[in-house]
N, C-alpha and C positions, 0 to 999 in steps of 0.2 A: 837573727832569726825572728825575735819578736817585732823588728821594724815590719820585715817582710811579711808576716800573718796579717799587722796592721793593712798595709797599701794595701794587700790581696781584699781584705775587708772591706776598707775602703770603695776597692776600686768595682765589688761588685753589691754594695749594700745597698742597694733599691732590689735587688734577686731574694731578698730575706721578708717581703712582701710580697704574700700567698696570690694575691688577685694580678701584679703585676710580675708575678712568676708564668703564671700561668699564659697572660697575656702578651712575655716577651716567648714564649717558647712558641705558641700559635703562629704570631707576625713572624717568627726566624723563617720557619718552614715555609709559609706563602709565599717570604721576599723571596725564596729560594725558584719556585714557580714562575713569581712575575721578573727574575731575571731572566731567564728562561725563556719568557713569552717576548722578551724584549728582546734578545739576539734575534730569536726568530722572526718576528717584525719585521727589523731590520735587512736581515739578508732577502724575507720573503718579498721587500717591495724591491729590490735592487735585480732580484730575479724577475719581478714580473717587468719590469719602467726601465733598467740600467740606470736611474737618473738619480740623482742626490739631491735637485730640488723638488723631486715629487717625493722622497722620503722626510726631504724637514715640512712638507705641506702636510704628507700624511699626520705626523707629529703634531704639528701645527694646532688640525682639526682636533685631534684630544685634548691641549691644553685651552683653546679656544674658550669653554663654559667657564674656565680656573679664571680667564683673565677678564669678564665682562661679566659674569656674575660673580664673581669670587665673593666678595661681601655680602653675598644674601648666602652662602653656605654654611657660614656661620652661625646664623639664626636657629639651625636646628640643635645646635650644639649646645646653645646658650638656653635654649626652652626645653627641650627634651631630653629623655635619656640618654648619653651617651652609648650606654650600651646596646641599648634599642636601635639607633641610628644605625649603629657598625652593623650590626648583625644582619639587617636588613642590605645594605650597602654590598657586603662580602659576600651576599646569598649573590644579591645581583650580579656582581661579578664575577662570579662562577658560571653563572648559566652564560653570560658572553662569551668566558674560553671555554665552551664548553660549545658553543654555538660554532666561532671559528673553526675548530680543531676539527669539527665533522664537514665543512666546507673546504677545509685547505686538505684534509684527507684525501673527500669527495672530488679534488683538483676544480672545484667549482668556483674557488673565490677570484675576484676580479678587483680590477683599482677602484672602483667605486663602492665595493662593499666593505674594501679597507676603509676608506673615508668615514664612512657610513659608521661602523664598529668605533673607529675612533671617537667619534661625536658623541654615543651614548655612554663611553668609559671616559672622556669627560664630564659627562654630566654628573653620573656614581661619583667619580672621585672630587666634582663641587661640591661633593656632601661630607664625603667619605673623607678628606683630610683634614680640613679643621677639628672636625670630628675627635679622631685619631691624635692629633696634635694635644689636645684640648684634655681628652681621657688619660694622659700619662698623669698631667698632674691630680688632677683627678684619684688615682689610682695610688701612688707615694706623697702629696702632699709637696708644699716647696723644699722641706727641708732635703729632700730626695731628689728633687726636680734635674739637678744640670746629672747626676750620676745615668738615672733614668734616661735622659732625653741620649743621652752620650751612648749606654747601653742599646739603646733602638737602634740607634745611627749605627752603630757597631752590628748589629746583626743583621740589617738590612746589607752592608757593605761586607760581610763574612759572605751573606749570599749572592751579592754582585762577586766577589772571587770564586764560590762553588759553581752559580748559576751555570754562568757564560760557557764551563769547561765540560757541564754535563750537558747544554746543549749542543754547542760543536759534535760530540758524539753522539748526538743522536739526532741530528741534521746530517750527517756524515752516513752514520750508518741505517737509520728510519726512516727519514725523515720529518722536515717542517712539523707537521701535525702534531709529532708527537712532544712535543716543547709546549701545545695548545693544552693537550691532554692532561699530561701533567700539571701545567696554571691551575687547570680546573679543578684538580684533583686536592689540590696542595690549599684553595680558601676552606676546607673542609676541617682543617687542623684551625683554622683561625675560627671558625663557627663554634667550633667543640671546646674550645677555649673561653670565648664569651659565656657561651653558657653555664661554666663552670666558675663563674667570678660570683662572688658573695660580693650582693648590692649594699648589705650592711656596714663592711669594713671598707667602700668608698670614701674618699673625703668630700663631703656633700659641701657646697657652698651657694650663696645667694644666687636664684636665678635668674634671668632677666623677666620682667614685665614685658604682659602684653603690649602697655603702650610704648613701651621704650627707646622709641626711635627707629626700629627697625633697623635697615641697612646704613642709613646713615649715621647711624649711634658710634658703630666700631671706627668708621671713616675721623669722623670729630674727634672722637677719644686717640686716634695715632697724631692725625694731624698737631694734636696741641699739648704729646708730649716726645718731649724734643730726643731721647732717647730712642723708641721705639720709632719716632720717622725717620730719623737719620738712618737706622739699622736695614728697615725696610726699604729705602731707597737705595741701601749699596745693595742688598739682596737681588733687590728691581734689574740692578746693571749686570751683576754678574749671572743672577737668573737667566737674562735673554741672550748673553753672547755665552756667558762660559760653559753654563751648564747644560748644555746641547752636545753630551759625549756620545747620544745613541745618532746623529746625524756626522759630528764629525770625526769618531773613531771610524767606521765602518767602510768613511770613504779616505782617512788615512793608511788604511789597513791594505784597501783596495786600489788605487791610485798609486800610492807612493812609495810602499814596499809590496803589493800583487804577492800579498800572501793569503785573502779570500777571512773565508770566515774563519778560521784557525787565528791568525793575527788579531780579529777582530777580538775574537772569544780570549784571546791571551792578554791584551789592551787591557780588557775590561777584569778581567782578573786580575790584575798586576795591580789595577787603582780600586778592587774590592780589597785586598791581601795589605794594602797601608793604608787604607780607611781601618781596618782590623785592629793594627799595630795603636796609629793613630787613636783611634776612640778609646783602645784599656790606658792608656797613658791620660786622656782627656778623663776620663771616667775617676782616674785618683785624687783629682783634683777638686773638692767642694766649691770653690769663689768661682766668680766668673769678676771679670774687670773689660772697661772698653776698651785698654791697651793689647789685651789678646785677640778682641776682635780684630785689631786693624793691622796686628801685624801675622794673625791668619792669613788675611785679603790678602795681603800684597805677596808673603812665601807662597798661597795658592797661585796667584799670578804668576810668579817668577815660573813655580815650578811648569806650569802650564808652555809659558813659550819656549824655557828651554826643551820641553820635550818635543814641542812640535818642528823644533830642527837636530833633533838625534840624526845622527848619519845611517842608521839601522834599525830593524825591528826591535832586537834584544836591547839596545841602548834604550829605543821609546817603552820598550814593557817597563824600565827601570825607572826609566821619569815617571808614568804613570804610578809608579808604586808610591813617589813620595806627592803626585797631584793627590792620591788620593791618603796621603798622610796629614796633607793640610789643610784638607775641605772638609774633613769630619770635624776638623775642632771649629774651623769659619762655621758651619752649621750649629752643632751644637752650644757653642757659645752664644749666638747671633738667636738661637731660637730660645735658650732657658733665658738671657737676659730681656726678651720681648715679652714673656709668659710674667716672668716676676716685676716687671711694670706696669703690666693689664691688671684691670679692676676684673674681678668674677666674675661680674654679670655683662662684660663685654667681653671676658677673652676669647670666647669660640669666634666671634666676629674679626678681633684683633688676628688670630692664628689661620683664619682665611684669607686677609690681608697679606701675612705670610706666604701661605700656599700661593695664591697669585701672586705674590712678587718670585720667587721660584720657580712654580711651576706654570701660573699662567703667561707668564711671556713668554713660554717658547711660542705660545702661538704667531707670536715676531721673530724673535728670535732663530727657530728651526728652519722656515724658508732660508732667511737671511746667509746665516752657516752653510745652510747646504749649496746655495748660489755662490759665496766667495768658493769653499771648496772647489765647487764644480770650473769655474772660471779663472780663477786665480791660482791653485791647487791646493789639496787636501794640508799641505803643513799650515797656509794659512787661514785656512778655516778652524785648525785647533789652536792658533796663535792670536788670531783675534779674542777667543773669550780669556788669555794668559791678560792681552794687554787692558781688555775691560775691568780684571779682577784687580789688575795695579791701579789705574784709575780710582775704582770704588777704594781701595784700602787709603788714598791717597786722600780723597773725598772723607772718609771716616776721620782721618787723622787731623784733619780741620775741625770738623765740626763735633767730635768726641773728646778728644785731650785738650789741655790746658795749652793756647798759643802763645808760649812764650819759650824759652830756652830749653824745657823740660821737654819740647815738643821732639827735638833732635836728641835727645840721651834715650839708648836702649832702655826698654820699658824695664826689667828687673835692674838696671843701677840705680835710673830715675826712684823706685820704691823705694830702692834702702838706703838712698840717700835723703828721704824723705821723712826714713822712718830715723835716720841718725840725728836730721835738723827738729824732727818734734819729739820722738820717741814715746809718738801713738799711735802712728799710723800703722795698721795690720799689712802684710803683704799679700797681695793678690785678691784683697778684698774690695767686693763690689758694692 
């Protein structure tokens, strides 16, 4: 009973930090919205085009600002308030669904004003994620850092499971708009949030200098530490093929088992509901090591193509459960070991780097997916980013672990047999 109080401790002790209480319960309730906004996206470009490469172009156009200026979003992070930044950032993007929602109401909106919306919520979020990245530790310090980072990932993916299910019904029964309505509704808990953070019990750290190199500072600083570029270049891989689930679930859903947006909304729940599982199990865990990176990669991979040739819907909901059991820990591992590499006064830059290896390549990426989908068919459009993420894991496990024999021994025998031959080495420590 005493173990279990500990884990439970454990596994939620970045939540016992008043400012980043506050700030996980605002972000829970928005991701709840912007899943929300994401199904309906989704279905609404498929309704207006029938096309899968006009939905990964739409895509496309919002991660576009992540992937070409991604390194100068940084900058704000690193010079300015974080808190400042968000709040301004969330304002912004509220008035966008908030904009939509009276347009797709109004049945006025058209393929080019999609376009158009996508581009300036690229822009917000070339601010807005480093940002957000950058603010967690910020907020609990390193010692908190992987529990924190694991906690977010976990309530952003609890509302990818509630999002999707509360929009189906009410795309079903309202409609469209009201999936906009509610986005808009839902940054207003993250506003109220920020504002309620005491700037004094931040963990304040060196900022960067005016003259400090600017964009090219974070660039230099990844490139020439061999950790954090390794990490970012498997990220890079599986960013632009795998992680395009709003492009090719929707057309697995609709293509290959012609179960509409129910299937889709169920997809997407099933890899919200073991991203959940996933991150309180990742969450108990204080070490991060590079052997759990790479053998995240490759179970995220595996899990990824066997689902895209499940013989049914209910089989692929079930893969999806564990795609999304092993993508929460590849993230979270992959982003507290980038943060606790970064110097202070580069990591907003470094954590944009990030975001653009993620999220700015779907601007490649999303076309890409939704063309094989479209021409090849929908299983391998979600079977290509399984086989990118084996790739990258494979890539990691060259250039992250020790190549020699230890290289082939499961990473927990490798430890304790390491730790039998010195009887120093800590287990799981990074």
């Amino acid at each position: 009973m005493e173990s279990l109080k500990q884990l439970s401790e454990q596994t939620f002790s970045s939540l016992k930090i008043r400012n980043y209480r506050f700030y996980f319960i605002g972000q829970g309730l928005s991701q709840v919205g912007s899943w929300m906004q994401i199904v309906a996206l989704g279905w609404l470009v498929l309704v207006l085009t029938g096309s899968g490469t006009q939905l990964g172009a739409i895509l496309a156009f919002r991660f576009f600002p992540q992937l070409f200026g991604g390194p100068f979003g940084g900058i704000f992070a690193d010079r300015y308030s974080k808190r400042h930044v968000l709040l301004v950032t969330q304002l912004a993007s509220a008035l966008v669904a908030l904009a939509m929602a009276a347009l797709v109401f109004g049945q006025l909106m058209t393929v080019w004003m999609l376009y158009a919306f996508a581009l300036i919520l690229g822009v917000i979020n070339l601010f807005d994620n480093p940002t957000r990245q950058a603010f967690v530790h910020e907020m609990v310090g390193p010692e908190h850092l992987r529990n924190a980072v694991t906690l977010n990932s976990t309530a952003a993916n609890l509302a990818r499971a509630v999002g999707p299910m509360i929009a189906g019904s009410l795309i079903a029964g309202i409609g469209i708009a009201a999936c906009y309505f509610a986005n808009a509704i839902s940054f207003l808990a993250v506003i109220a949030m920020l504002v309620a953070i005491r700037p004094e019990e931040l963990h304040k750290e060196s900022a960067a200098r005016k003259d400090s190199g600017h964009i090219l500072e974070g660039l230099r600083y990844a490139a020439k530490t061999p950790l954090v570029r390794n990490i970012l270049i498997v990220m890079a891989l599986i960013g632009t093929l795998a992680y395009e689930f709003q492009v090719s679930l929707p057309l697995l859903a609709e293509l290959v088992f012609e179960s509409g947006a129910t299937g889709y909304a169920a997809l997407l729940s099933a890899m919200g509901a073991g991203s959940v599982l996933g991150g309180l199990i990742a969450a108990s865990r204080a070490q991060v090591a590079p052997h759990e990176f790479v053998m995240s990669a490759l179970l995220f991979g595996v899990s990824i193509v066997v689902t895209a040739f499940m013989p049914s819907l209910p089989f692929a909901v079930l893969g999806m459960f564990f795609v999304g059991l092993f993508s929460i820990n590849l993230t979270s591992v992959g982003n507290t070991m980038v943060q606790l590499a970064s110097s202070p006064e580069v990591r907003g830059r470094v954590m944009s780097l990030w975001s653009m290896a993620i999220f700015g390549s779907t601007f490649i990426g999303a076309p890409a997916i939704g063309y094989i989908a479209e021409h090849f068919g929908g299983r391998w459009g979600l079977a290509t980013g399984g086989i990118a993420a084996i790739v990258g894991g494979l890539y990691a496990a060259t250039r992250m672990l020790e190549r020699d024999r230890w290289l082939f021994i499961p990473a927990f025998i490798r430890v304790r047999m390491e730790e039998e031959e010195t009887g120093t080495l800590e287990s799981g420590k990074f």
